[in-house]
Each structure stands twice: as structure tokens, then as C-alpha cells.
SENU-232470 format. One record per atom (N, C-alpha, C, O): residue in three letters; residue number from 1; z, y, x. Coordinates in nm, 3 decimals, always signed. Atoms other than C-alpha are relative to their C-alpha. Example, Ala and Ser with C-alpha at 12.3 -4.5 7.8 and 13.67 -1.06 7.14 Angstrom:
[r ALA; 1; [+0.000; -0.119; +0.089]] [r ALA; 1; [+0.780; -0.450; +1.230]] [r ALA; 1; [+0.000; +0.120; +0.090]] [r ALA; 1; [+0.066; +0.118; +0.194]] [r SER; 2; [-0.006; -0.119; -0.082]] [r SER; 2; [+0.714; -0.106; +1.367]] [r SER; 2; [+0.073; +0.109; -0.077]] [r SER; 2; [+0.090; +0.220; -0.026]] 
END
This chain:
[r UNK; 1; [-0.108; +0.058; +0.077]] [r UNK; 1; [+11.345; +11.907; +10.766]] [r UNK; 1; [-0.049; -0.048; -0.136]] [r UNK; 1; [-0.017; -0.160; -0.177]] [r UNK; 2; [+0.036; +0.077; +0.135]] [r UNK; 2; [+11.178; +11.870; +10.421]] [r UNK; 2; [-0.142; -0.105; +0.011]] [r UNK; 2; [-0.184; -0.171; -0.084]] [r UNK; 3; [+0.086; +0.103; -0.041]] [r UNK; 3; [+10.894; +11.663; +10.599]] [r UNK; 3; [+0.077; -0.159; -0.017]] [r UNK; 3; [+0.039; -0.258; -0.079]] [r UNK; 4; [-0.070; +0.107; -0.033]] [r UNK; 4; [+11.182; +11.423; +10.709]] [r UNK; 4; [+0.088; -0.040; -0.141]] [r UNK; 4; [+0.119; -0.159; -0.139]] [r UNK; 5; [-0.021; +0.029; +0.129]] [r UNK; 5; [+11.332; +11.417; +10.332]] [r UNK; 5; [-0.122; -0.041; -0.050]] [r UNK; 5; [-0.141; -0.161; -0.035]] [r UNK; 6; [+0.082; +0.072; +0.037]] [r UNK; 6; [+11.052; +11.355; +10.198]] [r UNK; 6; [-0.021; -0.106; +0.003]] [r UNK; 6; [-0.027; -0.173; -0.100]] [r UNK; 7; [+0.035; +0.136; -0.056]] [r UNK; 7; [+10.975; +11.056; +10.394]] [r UNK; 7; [+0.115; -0.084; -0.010]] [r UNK; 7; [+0.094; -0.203; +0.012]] [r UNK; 8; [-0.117; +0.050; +0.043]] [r UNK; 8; [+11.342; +10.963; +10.309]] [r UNK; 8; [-0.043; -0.082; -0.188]] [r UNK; 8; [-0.042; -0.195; -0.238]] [r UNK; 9; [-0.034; +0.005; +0.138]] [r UNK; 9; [+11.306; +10.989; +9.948]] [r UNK; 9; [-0.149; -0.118; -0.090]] [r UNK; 9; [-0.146; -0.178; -0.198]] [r UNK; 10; [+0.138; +0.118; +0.026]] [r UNK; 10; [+10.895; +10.765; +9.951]] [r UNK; 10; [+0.039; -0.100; +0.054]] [r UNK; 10; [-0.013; -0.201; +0.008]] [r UNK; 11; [-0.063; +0.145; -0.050]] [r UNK; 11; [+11.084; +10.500; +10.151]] [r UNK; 11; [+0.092; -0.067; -0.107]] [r UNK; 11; [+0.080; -0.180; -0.154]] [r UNK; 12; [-0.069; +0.052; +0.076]] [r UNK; 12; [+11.345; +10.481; +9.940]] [r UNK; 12; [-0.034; -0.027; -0.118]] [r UNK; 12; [+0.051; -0.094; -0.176]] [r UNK; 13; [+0.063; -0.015; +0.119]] [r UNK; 13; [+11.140; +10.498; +9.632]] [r UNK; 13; [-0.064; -0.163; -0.007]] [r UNK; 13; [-0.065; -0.239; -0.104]] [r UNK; 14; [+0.109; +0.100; +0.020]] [r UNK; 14; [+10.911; +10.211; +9.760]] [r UNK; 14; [+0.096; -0.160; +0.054]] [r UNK; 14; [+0.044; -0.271; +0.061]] [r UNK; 15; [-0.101; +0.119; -0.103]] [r UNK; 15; [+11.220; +9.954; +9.941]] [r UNK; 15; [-0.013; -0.091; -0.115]] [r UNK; 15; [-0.017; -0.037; -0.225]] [r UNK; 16; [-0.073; +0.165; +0.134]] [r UNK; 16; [+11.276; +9.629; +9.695]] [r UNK; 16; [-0.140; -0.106; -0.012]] [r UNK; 16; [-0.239; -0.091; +0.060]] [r UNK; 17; [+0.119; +0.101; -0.007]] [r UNK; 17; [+11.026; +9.347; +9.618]] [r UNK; 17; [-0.085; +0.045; -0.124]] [r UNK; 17; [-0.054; +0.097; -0.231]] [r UNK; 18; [+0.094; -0.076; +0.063]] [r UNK; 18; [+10.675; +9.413; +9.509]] [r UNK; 18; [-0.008; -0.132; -0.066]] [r UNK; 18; [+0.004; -0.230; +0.008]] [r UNK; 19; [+0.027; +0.118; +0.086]] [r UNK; 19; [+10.615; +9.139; +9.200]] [r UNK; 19; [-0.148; +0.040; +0.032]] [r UNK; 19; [-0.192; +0.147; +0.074]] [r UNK; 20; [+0.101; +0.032; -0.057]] [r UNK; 20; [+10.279; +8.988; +9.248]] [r UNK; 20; [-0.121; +0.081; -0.131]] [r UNK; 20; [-0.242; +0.064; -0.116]] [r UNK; 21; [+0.081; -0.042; +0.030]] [r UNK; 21; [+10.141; +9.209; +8.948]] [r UNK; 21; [+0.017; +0.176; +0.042]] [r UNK; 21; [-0.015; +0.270; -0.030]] [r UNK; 22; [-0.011; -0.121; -0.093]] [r UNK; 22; [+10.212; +9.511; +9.181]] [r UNK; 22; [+0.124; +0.118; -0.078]] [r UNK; 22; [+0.115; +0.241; -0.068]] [r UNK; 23; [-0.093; -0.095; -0.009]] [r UNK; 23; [+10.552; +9.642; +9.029]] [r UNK; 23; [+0.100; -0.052; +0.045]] [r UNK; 23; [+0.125; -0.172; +0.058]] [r UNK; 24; [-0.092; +0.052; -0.118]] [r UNK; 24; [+10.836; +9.676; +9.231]] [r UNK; 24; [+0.159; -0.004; -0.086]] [r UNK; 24; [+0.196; +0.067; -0.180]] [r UNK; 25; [-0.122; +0.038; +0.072]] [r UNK; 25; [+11.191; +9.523; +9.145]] [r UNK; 25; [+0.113; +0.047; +0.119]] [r UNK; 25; [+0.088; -0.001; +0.229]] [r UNK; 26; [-0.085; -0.034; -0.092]] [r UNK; 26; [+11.461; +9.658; +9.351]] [r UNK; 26; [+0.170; -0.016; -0.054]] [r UNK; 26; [+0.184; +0.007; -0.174]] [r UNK; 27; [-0.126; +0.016; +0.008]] [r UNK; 27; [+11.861; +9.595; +9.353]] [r UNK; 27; [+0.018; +0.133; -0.101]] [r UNK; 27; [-0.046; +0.232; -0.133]] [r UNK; 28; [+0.001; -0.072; +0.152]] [r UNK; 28; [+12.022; +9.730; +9.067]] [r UNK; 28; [-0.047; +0.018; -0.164]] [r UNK; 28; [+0.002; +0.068; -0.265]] [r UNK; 29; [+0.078; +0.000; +0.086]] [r UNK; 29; [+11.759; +9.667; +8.856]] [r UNK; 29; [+0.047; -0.113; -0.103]] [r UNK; 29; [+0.115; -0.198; -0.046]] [r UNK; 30; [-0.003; +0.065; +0.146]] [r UNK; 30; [+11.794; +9.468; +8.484]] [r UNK; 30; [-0.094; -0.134; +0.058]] [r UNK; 30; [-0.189; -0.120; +0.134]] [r UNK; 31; [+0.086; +0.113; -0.010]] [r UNK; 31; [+11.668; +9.082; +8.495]] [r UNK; 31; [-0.100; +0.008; -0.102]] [r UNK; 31; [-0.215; -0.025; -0.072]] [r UNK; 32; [+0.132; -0.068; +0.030]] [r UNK; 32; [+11.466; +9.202; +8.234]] [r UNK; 32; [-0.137; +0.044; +0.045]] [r UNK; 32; [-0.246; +0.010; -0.002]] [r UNK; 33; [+0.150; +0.034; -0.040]] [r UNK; 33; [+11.205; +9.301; +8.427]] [r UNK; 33; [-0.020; -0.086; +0.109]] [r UNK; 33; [-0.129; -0.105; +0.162]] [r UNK; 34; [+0.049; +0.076; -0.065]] [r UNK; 34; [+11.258; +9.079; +8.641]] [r UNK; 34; [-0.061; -0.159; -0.095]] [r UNK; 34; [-0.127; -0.248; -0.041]] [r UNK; 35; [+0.030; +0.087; +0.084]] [r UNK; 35; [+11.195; +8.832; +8.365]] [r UNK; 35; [-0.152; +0.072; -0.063]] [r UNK; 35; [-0.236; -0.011; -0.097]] [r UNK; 36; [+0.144; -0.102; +0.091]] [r UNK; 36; [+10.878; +9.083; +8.202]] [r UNK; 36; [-0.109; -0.066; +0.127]] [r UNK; 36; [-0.191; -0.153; +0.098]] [r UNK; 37; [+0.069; +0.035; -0.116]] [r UNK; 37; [+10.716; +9.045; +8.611]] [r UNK; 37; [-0.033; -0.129; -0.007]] [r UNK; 37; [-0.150; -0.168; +0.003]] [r UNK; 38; [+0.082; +0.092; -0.142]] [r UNK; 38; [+10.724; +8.731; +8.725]] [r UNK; 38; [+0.070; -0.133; -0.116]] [r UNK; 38; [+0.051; -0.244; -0.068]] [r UNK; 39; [-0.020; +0.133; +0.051]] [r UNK; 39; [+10.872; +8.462; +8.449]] [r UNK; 39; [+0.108; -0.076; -0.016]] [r UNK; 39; [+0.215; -0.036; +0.031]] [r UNK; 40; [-0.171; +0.067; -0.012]] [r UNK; 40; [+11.145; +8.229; +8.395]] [r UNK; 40; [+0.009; -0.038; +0.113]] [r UNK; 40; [-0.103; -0.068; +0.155]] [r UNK; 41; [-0.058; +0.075; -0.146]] [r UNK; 41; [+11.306; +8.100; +8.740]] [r UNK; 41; [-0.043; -0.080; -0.006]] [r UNK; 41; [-0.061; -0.133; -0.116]] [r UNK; 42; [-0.013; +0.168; -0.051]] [r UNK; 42; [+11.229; +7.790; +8.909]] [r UNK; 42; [+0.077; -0.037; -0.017]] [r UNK; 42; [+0.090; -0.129; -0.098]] [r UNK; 43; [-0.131; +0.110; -0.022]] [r UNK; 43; [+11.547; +7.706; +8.994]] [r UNK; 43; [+0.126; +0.145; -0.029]] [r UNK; 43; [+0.123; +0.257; +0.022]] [r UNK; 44; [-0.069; -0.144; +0.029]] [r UNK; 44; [+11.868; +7.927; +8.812]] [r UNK; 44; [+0.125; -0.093; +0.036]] [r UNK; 44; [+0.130; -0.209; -0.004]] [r UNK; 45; [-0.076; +0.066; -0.037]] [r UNK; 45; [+12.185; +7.833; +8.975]] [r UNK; 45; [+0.161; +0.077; -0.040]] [r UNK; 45; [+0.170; +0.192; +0.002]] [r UNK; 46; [-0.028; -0.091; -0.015]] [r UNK; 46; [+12.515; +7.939; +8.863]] [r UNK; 46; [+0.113; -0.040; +0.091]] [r UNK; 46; [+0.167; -0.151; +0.098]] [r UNK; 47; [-0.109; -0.009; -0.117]] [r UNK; 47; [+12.768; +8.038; +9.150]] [r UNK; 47; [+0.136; +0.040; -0.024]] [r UNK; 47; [+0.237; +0.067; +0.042]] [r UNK; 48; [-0.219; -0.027; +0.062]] [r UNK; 48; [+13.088; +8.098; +8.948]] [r UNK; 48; [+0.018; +0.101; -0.089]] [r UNK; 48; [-0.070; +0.185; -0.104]] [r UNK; 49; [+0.005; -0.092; +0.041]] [r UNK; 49; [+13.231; +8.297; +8.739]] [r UNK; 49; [+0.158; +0.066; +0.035]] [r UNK; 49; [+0.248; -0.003; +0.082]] [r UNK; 50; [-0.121; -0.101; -0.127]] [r UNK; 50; [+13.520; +8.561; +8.879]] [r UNK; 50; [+0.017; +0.116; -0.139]] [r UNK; 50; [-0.054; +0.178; -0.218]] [r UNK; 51; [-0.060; -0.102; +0.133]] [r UNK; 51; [+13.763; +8.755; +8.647]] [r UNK; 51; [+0.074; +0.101; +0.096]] [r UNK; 51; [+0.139; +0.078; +0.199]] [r UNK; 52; [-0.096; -0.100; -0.103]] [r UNK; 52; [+13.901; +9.092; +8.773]] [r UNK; 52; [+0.115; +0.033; -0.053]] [r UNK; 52; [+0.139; -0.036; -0.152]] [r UNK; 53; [-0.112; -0.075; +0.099]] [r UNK; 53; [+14.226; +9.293; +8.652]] [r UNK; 53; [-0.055; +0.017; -0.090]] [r UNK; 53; [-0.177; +0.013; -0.073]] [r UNK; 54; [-0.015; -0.088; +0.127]] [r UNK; 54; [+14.226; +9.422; +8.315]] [r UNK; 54; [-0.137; -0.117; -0.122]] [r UNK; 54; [-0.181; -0.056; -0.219]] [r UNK; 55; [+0.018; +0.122; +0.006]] [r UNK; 55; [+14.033; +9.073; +8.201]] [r UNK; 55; [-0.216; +0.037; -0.016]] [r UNK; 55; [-0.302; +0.009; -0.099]] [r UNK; 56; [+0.186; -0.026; -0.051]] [r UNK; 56; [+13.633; +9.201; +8.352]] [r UNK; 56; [-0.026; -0.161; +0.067]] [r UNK; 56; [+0.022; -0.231; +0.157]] [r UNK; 57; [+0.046; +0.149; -0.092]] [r UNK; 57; [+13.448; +8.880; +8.403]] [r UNK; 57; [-0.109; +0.021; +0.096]] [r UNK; 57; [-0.145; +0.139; +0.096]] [r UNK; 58; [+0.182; -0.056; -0.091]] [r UNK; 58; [+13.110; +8.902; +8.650]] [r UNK; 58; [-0.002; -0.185; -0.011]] [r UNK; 58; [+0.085; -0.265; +0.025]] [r UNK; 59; [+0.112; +0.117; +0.008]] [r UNK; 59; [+12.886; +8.580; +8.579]] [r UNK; 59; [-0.075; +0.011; +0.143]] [r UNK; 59; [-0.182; +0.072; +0.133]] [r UNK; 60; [+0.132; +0.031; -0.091]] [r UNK; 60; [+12.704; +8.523; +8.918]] [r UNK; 60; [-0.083; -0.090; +0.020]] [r UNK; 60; [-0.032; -0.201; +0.041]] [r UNK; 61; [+0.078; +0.117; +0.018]] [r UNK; 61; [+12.400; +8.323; +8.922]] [r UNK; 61; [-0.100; +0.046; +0.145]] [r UNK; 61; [-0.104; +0.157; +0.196]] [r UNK; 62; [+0.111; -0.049; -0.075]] [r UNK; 62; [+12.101; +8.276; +9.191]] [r UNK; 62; [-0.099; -0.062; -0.072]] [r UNK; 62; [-0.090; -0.173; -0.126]] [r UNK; 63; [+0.114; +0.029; +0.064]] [r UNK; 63; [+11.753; +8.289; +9.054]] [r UNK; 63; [-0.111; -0.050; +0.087]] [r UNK; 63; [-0.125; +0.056; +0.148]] [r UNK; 64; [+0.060; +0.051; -0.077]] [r UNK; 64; [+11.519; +8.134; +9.255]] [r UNK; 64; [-0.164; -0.012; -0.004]] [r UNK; 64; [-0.201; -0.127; -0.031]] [r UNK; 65; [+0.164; +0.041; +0.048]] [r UNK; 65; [+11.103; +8.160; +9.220]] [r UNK; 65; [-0.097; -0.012; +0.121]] [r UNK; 65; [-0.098; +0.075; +0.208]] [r UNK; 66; [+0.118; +0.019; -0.040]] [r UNK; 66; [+10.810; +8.024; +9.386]] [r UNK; 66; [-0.108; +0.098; +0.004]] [r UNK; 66; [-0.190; +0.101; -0.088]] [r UNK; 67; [+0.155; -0.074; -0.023]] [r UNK; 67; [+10.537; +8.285; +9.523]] [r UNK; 67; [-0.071; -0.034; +0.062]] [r UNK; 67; [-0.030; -0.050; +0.177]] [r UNK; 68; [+0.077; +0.081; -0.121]] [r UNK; 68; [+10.252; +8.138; +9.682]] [r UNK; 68; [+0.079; -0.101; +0.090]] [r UNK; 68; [+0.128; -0.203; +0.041]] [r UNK; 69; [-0.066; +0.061; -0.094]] [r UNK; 69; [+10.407; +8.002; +9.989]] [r UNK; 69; [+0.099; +0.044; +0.055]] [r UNK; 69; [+0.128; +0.024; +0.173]] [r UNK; 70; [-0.136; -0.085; -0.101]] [r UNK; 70; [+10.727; +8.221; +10.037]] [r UNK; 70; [+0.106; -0.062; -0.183]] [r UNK; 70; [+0.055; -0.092; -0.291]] [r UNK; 71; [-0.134; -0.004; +0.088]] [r UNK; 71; [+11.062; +8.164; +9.791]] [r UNK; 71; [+0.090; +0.112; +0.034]] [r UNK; 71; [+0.132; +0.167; +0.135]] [r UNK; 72; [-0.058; -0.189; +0.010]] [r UNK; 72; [+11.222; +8.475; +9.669]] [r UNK; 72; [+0.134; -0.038; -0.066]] [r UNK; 72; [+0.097; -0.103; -0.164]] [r UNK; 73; [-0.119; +0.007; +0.043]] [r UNK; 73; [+11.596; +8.434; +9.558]] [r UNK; 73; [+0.080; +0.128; -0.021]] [r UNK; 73; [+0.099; +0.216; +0.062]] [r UNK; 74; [-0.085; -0.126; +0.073]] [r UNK; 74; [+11.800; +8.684; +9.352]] [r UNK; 74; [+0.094; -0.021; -0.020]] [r UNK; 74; [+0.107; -0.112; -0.102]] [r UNK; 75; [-0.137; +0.020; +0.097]] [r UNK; 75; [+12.154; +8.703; +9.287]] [r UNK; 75; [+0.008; +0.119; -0.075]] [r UNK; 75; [-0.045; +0.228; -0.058]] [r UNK; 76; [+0.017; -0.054; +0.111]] [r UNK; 76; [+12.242; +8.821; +8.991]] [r UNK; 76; [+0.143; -0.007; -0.070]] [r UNK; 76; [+0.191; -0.118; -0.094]] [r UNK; 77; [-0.105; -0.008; +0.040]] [r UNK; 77; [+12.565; +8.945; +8.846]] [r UNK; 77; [+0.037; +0.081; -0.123]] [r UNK; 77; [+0.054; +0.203; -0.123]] [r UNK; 78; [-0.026; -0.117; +0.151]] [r UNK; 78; [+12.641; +9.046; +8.446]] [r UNK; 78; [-0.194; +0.028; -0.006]] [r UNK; 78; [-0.226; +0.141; +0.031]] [r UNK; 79; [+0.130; -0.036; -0.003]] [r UNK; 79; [+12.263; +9.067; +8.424]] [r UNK; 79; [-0.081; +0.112; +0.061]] [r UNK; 79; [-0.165; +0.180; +0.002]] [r UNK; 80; [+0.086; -0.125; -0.086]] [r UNK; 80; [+12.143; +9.317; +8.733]] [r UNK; 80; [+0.014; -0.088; +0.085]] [r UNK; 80; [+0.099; -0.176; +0.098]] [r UNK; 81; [+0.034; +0.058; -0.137]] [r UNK; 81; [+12.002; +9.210; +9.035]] [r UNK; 81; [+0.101; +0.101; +0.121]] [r UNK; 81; [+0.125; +0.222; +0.128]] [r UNK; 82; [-0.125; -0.071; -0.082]] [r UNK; 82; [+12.269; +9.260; +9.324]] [r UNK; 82; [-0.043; -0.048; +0.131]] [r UNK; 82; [+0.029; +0.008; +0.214]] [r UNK; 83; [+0.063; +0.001; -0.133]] [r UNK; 83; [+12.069; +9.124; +9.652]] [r UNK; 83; [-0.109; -0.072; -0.039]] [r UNK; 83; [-0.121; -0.113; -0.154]] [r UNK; 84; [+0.135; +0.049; +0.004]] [r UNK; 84; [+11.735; +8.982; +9.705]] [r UNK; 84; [-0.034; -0.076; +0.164]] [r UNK; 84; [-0.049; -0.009; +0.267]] [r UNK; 85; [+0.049; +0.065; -0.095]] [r UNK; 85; [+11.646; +8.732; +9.959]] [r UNK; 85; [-0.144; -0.095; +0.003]] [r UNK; 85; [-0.168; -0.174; -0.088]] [r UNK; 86; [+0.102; +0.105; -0.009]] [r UNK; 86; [+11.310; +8.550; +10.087]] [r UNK; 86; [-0.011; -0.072; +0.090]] [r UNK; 86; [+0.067; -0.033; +0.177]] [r UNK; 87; [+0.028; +0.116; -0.114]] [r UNK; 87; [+11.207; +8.257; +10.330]] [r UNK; 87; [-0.086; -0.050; -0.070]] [r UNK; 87; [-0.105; -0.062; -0.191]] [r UNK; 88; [+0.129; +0.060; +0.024]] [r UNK; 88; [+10.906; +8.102; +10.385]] [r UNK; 88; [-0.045; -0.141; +0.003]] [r UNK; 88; [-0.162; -0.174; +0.021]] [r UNK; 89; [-0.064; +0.139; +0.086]] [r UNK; 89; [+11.028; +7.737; +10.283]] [r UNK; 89; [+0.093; -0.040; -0.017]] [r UNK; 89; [+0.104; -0.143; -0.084]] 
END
């Protein structure tokens, strides 16, 4: 049982995208480092902005960067990363 935690808790530790100077950015995380890693965006798009009750706005944007030959896209809401997608053009 604490074999199988374990191996829970190094998976989950290591899940999210590895920036190409080997630290890893995972959901949740501050654009901050995603800005420290890897640079300003290619392409920053924004996708609206959405007001809730009690007058909470959320800014969503997608960030978009060039790695080698794969494109990595982030959305990004209030400044944290909230999914992470890649394709390889």
C-alpha cells in the first residue's frame, strides 16, 4: 500500500509540461513562470472576458509557443494556467 502511494504521489509530482530548460509547469501554476521558462508567447489570444455574481471577472486568454517542432498552448485565466495543450503542427 505505501509502495502504491508513493508511486501516486512521484506521478503526480512529475504530470504537467517539462519547459525546455528542464522545469516543469503544471496547471494551476502562475504565468510567471511560465513567462521566467520559456518567454513571451508567440501568439497570445484573448478568448473573452466572463463576469460572475457578486461582479468577479475571469480574463481568459490562450498563450501559444513554438518548441522545436511541437506547439504548446495554454489557457490562462486571471493569470494561472488552467489547461495545457500540444500538437505537432
Amino acid at each position: 500500500m505505501k509502495k502504491l502511494l508513493l508511486l501516486i504521489a512521484i506521478v503526480a509530482c512529475l504530470s504537467g509540461f517539462r519547459a525546455p530548460n528542464g522545469n516543469i509547469i503544471s496547471k494551476g501554476d502562475y504565468v510567471d513562470k511560465l513567462i521566467a521558462n520559456l518567454g513571451e508567447p508567440h501568439a497570445r489570444i484573448h478568448l473573452g472576458t466572463f463576469r460572475y455574481p457578486g461582479n468577479i471577472y475571469v480574463i481568459r486568454e490562450a498563450w501559444t509557443y513554438r518548441i522545436g517542432q511541437y506547439n504548446q498552448r495554454f489557457i490562462v485565466e486571471n493569470s494561472r494556467i488552467v489547461a495545457d495543450d500540444w500538437s505537432r503542427f
